[in-house]
N, CA, C and O atoms as a GROMACS GRO file, in nm:
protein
  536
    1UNK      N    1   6.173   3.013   9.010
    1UNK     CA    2   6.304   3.068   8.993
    1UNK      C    3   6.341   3.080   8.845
    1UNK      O    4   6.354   3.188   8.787
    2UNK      N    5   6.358   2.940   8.780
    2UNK     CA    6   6.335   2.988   8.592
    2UNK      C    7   6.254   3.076   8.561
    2UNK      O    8   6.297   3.157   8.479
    3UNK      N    9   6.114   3.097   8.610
    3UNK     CA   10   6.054   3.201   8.560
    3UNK      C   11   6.104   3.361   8.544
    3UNK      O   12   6.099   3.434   8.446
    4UNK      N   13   6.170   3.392   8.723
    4UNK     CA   14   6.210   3.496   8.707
    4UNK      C   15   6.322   3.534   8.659
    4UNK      O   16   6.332   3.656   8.644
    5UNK      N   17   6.454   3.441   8.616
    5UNK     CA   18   6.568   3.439   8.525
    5UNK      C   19   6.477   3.492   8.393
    5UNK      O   20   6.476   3.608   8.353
    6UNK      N   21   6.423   3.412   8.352
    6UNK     CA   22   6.389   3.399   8.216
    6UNK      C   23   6.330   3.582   8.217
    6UNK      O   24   6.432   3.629   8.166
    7UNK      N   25   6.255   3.682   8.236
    7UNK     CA   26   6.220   3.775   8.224
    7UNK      C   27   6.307   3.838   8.271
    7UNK      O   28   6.326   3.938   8.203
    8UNK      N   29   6.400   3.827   8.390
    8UNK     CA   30   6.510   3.945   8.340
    8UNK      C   31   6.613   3.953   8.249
    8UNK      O   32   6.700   4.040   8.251
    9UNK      N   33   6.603   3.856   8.164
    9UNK     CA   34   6.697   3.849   8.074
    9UNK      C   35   6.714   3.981   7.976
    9UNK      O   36   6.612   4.040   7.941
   10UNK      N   37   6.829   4.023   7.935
   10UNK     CA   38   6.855   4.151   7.806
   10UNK      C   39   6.760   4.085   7.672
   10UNK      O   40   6.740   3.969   7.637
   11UNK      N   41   6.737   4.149   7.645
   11UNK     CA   42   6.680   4.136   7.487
   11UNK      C   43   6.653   4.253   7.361
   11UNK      O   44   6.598   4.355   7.403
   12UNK      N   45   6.667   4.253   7.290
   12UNK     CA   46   6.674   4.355   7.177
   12UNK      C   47   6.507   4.326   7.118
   12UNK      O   48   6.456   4.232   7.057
   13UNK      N   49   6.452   4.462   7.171
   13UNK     CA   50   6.321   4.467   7.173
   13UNK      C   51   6.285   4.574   7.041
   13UNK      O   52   6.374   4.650   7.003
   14UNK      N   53   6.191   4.576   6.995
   14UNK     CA   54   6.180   4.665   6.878
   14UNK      C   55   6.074   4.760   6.928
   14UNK      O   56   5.972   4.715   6.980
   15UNK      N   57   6.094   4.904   6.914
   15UNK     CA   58   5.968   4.993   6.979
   15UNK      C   59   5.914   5.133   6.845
   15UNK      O   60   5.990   5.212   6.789
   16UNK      N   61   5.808   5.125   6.833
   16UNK     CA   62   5.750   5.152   6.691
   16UNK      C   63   5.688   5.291   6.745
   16UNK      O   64   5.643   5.307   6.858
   17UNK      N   65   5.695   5.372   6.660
   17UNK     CA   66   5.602   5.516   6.666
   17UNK      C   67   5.604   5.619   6.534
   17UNK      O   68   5.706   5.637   6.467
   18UNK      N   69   5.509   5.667   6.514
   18UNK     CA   70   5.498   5.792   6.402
   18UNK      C   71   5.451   5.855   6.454
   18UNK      O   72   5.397   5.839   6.564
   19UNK      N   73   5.464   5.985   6.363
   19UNK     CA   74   5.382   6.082   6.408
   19UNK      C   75   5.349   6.163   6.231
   19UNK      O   76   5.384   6.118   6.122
   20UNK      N   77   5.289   6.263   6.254
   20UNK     CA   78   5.255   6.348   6.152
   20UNK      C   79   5.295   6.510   6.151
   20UNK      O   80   5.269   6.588   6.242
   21UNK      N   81   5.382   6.550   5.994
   21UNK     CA   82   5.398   6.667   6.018
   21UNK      C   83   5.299   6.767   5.887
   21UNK      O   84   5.240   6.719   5.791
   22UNK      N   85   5.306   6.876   5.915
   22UNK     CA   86   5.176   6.939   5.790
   22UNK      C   87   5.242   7.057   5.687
   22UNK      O   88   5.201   7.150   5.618
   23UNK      N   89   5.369   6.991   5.722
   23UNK     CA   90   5.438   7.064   5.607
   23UNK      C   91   5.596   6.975   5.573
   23UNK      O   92   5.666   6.934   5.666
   24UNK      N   93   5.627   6.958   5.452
   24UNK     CA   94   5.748   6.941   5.426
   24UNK      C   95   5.851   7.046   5.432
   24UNK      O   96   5.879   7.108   5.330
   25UNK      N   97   5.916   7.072   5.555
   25UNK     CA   98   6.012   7.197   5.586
   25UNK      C   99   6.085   7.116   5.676
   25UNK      O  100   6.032   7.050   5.765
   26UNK      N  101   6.200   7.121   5.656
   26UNK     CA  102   6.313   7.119   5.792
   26UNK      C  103   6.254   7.125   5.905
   26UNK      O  104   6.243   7.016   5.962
   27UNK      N  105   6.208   7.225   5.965
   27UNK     CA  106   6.167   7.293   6.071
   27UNK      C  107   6.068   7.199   6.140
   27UNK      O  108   6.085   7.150   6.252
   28UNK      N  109   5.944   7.174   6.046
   28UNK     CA  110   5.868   7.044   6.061
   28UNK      C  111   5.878   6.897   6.058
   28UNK      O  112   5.802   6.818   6.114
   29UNK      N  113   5.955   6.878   6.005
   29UNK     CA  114   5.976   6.722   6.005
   29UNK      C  115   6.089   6.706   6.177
   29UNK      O  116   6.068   6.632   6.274
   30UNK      N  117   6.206   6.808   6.153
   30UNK     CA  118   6.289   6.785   6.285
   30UNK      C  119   6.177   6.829   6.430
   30UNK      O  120   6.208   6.796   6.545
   31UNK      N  121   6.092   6.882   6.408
   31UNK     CA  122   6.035   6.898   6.577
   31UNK      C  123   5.943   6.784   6.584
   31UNK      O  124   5.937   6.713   6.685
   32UNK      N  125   5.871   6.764   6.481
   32UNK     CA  126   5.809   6.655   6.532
   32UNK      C  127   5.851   6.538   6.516
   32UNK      O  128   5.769   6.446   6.515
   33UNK      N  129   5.969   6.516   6.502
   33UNK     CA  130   6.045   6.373   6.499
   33UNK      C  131   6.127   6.411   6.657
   33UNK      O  132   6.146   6.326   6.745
   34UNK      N  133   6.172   6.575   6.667
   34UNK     CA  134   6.232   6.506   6.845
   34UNK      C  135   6.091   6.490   6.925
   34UNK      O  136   6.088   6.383   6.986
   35UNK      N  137   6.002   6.550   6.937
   35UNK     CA  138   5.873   6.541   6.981
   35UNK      C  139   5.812   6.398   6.986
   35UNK      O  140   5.709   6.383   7.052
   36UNK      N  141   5.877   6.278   6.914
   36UNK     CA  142   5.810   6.182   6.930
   36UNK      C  143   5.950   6.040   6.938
   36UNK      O  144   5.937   5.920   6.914
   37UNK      N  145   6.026   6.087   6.963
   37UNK     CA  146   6.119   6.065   7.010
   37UNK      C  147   6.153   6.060   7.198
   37UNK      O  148   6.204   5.972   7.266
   38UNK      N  149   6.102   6.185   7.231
   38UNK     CA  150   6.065   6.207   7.351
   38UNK      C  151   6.016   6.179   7.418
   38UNK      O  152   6.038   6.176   7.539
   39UNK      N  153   5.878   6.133   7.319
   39UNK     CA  154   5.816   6.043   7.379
   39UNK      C  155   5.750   5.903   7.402
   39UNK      O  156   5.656   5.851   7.462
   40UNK      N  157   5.840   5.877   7.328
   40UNK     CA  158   5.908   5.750   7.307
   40UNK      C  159   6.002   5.699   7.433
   40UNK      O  160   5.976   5.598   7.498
   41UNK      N  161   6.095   5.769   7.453
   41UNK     CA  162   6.168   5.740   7.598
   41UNK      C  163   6.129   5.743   7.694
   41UNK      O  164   6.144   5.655   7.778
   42UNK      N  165   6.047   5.878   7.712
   42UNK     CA  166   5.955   5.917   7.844
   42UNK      C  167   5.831   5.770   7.842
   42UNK      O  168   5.770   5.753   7.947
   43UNK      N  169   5.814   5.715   7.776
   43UNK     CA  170   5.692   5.600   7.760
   43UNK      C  171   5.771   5.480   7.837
   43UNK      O  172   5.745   5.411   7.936
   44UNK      N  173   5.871   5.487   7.752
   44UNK     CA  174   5.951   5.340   7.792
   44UNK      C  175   6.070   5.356   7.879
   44UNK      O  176   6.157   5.270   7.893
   45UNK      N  177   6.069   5.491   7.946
   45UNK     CA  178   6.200   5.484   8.016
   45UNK      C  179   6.344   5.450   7.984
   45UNK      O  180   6.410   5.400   8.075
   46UNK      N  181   6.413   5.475   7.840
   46UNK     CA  182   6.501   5.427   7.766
   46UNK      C  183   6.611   5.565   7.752
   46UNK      O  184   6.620   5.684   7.723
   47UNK      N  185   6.703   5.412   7.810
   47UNK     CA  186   6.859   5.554   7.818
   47UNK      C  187   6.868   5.523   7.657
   47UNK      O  188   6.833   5.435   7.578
   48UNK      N  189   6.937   5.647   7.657
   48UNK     CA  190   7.063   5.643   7.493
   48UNK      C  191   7.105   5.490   7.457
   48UNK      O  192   7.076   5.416   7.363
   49UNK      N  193   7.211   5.468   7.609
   49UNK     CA  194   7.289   5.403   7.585
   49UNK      C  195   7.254   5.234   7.548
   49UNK      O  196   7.326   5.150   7.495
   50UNK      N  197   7.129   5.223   7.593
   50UNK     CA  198   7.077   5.115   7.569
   50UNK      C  199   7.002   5.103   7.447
   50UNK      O  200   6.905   5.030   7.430
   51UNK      N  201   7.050   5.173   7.368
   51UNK     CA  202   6.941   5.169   7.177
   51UNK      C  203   7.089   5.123   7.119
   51UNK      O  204   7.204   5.165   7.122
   52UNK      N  205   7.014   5.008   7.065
   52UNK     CA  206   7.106   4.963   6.912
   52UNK      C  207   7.107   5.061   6.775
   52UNK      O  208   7.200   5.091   6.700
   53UNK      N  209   7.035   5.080   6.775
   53UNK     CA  210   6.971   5.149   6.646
   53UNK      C  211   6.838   5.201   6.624
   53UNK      O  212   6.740   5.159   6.686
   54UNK      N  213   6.834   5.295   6.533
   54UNK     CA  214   6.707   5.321   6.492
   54UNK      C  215   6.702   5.384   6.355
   54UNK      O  216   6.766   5.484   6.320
   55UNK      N  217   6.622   5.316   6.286
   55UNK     CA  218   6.520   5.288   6.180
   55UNK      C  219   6.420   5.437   6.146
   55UNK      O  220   6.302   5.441   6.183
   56UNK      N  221   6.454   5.498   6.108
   56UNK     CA  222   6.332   5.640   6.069
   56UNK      C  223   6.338   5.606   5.879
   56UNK      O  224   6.408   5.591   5.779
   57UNK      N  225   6.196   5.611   5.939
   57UNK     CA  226   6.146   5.633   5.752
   57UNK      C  227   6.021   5.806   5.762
   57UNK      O  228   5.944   5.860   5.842
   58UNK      N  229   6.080   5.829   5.610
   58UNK     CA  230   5.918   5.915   5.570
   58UNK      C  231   5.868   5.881   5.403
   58UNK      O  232   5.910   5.834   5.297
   59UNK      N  233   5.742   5.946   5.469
   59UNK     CA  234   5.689   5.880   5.337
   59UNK      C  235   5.692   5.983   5.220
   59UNK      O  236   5.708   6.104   5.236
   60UNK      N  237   5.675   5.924   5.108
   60UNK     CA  238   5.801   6.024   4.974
   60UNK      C  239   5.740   6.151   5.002
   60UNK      O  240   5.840   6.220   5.021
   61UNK      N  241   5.647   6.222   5.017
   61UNK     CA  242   5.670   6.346   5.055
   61UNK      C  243   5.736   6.423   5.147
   61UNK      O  244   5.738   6.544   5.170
   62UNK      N  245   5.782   6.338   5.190
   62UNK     CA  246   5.867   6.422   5.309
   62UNK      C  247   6.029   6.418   5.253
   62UNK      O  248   6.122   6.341   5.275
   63UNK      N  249   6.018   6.518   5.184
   63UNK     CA  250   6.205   6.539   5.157
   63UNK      C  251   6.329   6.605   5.190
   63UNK      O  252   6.444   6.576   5.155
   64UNK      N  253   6.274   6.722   5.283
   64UNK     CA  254   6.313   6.872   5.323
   64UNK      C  255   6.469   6.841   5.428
   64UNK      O  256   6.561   6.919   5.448
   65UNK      N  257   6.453   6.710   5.474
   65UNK     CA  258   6.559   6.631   5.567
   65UNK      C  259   6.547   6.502   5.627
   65UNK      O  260   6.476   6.414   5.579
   66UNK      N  261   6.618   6.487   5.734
   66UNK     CA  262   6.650   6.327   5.763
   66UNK      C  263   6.624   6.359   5.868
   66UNK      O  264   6.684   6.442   5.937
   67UNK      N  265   6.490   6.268   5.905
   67UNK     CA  266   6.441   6.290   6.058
   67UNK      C  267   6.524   6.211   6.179
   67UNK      O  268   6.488   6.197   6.296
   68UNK      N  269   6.669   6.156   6.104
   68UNK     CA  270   6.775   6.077   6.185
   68UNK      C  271   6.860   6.253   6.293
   68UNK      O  272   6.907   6.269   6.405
   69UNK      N  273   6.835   6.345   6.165
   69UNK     CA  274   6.917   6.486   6.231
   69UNK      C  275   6.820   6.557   6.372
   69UNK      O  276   6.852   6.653   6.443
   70UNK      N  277   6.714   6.483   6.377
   70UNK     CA  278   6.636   6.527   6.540
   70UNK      C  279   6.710   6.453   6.617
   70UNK      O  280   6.763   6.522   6.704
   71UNK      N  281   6.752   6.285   6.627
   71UNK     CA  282   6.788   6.236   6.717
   71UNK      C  283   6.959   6.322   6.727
   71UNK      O  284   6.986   6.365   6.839
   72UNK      N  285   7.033   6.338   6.649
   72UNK     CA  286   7.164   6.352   6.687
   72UNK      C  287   7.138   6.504   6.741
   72UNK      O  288   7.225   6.564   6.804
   73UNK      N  289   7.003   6.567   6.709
   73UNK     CA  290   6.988   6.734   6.803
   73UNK      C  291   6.984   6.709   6.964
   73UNK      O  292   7.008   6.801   7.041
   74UNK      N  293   6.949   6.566   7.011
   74UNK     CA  294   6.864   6.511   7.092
   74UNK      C  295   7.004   6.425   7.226
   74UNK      O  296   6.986   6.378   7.338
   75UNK      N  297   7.129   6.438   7.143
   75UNK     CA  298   7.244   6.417   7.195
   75UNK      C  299   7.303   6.266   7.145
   75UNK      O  300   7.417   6.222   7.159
   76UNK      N  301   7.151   6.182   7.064
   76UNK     CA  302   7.225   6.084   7.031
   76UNK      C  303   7.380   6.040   6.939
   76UNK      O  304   7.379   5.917   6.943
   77UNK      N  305   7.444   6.063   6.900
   77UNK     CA  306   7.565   6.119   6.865
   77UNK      C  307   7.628   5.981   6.820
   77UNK      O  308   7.696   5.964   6.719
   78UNK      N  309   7.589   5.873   6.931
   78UNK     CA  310   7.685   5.749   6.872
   78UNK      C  311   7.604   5.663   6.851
   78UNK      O  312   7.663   5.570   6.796
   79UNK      N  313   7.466   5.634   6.868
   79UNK     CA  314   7.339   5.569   6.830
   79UNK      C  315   7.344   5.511   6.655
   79UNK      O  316   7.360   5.617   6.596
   80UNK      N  317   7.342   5.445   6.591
   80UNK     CA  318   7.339   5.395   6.453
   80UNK      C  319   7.210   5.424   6.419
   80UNK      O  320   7.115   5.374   6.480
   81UNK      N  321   7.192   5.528   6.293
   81UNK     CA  322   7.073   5.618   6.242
   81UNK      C  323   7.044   5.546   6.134
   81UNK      O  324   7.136   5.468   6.111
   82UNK      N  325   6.929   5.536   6.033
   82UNK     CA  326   6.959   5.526   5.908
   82UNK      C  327   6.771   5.573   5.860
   82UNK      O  328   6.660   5.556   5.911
   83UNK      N  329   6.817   5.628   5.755
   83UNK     CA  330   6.668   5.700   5.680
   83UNK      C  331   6.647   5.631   5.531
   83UNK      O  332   6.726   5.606   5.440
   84UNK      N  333   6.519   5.612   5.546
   84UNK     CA  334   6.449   5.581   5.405
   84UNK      C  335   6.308   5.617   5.381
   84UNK      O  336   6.251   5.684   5.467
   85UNK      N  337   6.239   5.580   5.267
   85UNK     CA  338   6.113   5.619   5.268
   85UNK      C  339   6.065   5.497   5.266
   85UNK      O  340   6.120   5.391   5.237
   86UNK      N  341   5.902   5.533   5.317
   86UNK     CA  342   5.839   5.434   5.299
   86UNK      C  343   5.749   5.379   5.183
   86UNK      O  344   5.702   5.487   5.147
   87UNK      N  345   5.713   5.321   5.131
   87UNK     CA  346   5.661   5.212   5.022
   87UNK      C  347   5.557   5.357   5.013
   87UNK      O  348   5.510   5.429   5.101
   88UNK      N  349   5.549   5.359   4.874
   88UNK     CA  350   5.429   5.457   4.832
   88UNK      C  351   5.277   5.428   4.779
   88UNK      O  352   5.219   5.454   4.674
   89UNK      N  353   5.242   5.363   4.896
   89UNK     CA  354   5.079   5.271   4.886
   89UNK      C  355   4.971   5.360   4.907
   89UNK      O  356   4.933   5.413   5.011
   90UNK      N  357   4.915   5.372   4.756
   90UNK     CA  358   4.780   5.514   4.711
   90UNK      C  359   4.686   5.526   4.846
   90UNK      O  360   4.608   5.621   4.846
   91UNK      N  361   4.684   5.457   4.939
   91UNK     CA  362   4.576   5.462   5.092
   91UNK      C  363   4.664   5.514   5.196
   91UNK      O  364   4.620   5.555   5.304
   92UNK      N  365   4.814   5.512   5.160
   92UNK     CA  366   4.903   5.563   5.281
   92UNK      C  367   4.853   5.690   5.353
   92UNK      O  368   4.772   5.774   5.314
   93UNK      N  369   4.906   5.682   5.442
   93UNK     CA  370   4.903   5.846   5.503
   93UNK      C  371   5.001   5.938   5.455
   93UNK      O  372   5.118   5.906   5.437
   94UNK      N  373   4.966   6.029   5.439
   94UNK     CA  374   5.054   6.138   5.402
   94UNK      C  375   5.144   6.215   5.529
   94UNK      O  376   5.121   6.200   5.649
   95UNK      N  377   5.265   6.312   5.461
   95UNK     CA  378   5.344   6.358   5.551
   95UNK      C  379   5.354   6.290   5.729
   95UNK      O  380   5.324   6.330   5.842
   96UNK      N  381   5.419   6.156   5.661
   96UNK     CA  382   5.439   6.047   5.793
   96UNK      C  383   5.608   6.018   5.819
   96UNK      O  384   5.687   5.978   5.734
   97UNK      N  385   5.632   6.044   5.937
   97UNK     CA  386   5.773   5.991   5.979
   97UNK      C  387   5.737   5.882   6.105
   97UNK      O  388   5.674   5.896   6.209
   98UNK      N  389   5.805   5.774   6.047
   98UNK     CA  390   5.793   5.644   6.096
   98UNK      C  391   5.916   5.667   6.221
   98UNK      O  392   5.982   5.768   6.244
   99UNK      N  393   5.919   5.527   6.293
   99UNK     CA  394   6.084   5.490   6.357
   99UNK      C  395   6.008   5.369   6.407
   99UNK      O  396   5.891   5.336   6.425
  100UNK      N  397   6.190   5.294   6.426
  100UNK     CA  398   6.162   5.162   6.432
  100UNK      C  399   6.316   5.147   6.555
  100UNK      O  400   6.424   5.101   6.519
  101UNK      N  401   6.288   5.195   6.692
  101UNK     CA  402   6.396   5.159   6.800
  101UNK      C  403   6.435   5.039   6.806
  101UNK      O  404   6.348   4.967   6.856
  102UNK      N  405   6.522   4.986   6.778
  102UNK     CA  406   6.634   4.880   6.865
  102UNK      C  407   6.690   4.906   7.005
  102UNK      O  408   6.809   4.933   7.017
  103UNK      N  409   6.632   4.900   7.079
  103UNK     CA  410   6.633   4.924   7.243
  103UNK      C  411   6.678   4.784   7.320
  103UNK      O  412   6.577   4.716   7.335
  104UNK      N  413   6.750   4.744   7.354
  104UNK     CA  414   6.839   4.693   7.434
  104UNK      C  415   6.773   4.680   7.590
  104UNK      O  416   6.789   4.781   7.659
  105UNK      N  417   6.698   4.563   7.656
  105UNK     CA  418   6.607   4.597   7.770
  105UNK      C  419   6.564   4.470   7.827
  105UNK      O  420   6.557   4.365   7.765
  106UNK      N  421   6.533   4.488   7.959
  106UNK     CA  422   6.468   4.356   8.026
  106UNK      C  423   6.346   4.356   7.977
  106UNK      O  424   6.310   4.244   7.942
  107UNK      N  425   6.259   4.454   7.960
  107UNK     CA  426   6.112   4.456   7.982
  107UNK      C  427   6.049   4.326   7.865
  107UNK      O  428   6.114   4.308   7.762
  108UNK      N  429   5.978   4.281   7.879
  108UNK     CA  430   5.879   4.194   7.778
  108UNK      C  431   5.808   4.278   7.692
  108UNK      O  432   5.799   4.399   7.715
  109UNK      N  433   5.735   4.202   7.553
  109UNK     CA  434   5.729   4.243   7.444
  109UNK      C  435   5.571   4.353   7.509
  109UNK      O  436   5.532   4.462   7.467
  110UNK      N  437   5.527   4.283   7.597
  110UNK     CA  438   5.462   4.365   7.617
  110UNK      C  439   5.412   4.519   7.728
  110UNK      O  440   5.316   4.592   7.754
  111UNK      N  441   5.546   4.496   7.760
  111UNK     CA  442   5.562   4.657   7.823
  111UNK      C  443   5.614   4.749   7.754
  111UNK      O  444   5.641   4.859   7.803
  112UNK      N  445   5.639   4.715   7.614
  112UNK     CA  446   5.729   4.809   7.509
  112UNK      C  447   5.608   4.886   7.526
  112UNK      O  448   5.502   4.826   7.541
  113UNK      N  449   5.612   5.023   7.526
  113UNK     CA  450   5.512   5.095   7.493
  113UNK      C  451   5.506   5.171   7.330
  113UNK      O  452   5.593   5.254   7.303
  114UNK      N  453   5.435   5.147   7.263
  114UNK     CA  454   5.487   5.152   7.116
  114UNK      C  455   5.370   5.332   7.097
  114UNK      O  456   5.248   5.336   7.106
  115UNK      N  457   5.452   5.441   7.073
  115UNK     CA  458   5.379   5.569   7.044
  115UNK      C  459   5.356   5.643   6.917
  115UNK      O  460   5.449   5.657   6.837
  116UNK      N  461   5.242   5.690   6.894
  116UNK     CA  462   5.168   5.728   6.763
  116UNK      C  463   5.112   5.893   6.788
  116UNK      O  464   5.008   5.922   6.847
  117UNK      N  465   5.192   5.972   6.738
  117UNK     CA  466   5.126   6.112   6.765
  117UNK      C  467   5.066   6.197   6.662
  117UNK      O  468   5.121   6.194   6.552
  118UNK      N  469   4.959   6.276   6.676
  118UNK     CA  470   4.923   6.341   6.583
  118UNK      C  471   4.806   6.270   6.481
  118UNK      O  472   4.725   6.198   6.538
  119UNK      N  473   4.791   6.289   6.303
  119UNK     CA  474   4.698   6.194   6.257
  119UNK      C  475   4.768   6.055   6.240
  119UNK      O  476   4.725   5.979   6.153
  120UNK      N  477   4.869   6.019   6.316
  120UNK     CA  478   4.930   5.873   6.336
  120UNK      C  479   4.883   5.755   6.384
  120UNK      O  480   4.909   5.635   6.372
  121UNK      N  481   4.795   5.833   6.452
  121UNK     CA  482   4.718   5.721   6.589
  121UNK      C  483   4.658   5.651   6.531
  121UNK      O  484   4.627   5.539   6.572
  122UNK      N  485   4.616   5.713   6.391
  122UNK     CA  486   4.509   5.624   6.318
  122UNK      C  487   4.604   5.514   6.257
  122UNK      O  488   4.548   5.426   6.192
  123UNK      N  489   4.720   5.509   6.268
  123UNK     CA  490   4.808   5.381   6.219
  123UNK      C  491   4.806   5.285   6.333
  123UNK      O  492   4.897   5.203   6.320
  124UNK      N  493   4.760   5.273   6.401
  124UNK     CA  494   4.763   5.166   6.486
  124UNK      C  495   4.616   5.063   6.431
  124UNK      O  496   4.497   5.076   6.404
  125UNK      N  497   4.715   4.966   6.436
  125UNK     CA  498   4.613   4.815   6.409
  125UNK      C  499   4.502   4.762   6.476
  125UNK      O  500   4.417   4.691   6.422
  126UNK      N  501   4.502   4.810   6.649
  126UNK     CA  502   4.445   4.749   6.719
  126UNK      C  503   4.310   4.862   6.701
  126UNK      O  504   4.208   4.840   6.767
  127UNK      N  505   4.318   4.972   6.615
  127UNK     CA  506   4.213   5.036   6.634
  127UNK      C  507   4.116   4.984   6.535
  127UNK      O  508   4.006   5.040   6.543
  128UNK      N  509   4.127   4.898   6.448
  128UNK     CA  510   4.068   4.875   6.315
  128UNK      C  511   4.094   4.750   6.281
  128UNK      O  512   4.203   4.707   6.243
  129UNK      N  513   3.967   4.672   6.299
  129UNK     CA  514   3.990   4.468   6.205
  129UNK      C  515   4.104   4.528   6.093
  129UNK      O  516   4.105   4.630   6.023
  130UNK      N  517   4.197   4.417   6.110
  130UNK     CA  518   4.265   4.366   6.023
  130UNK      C  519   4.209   4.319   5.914
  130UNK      O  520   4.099   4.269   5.939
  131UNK      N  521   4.247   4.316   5.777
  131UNK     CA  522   4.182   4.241   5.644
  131UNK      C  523   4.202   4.145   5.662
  131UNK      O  524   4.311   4.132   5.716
  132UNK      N  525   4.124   4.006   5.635
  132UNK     CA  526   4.138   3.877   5.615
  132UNK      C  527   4.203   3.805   5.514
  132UNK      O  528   4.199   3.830   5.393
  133UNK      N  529   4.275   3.695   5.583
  133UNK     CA  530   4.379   3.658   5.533
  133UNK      C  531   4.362   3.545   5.399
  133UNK      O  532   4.296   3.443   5.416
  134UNK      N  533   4.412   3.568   5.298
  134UNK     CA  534   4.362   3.475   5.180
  134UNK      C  535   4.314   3.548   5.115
  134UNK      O  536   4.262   3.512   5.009
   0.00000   0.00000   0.00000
């Protein structure tokens, strides 16, 4: 019985995805930020109303707009947005828009489904040893 209290409990879960666009234009950065946005929800099944916030970064080449203006195309409207870039590390990936959901949810850390589209996928950790520590 604790067990199953304990997992339906609310919790403010964090849900991670990039994707890649191949041009710095408006046009490009906003489709493929609702594009992965989309599917982002469609992954995790996530109303509006249950996001705290979200976290979009790009990396300094991407200047053309604020990939926060896909979500409010997207109806989010009262959602708390905020944009920055990311750290400019000479191995980064180029033309990358990050997000970082505050989603509001029963599910455990590990049903978050965390999505990577495009040359993004290659940002995932589990595809590649980690560097050793020290």
């Amino acid at each position: 019985m604790v067990e199953e209290a304990k997992e339906k409990r609310w919790r403010c879960r964090g849900v991670r995805g990039a994707t890649t666009v191949t041009e710095n234009s408006t046009k490009a950065i906003l489709a493929a930020t609702r594009e992965l946005l989309l599917a982002i929800v469609e992954a995790n099944e996530i109303e509006i109303d249950d996001v705290a916030s979200i976290f979009f970064t790009t990396t300094p080449d991407l200047n053309s707009n604020y990939p926060a203006l896909a979500a409010r195309q997207l109806g989010w409207t009262d959602t708390a947005l905020l944009c920055a870039h990311e750290m400019d590390v000479e191995w980064g990936m180029p033309l990358c828009v990050r997000v970082l959901i505050h989603w509001n949810t029963t599910n455990s850390l590990s049903e978050v489904q965390h999505v990577y589209l495009h040359e993004a996928r290659n940002l995932r950790t589990d595809k590649y040893p980690l560097p050793p520590v020290g």
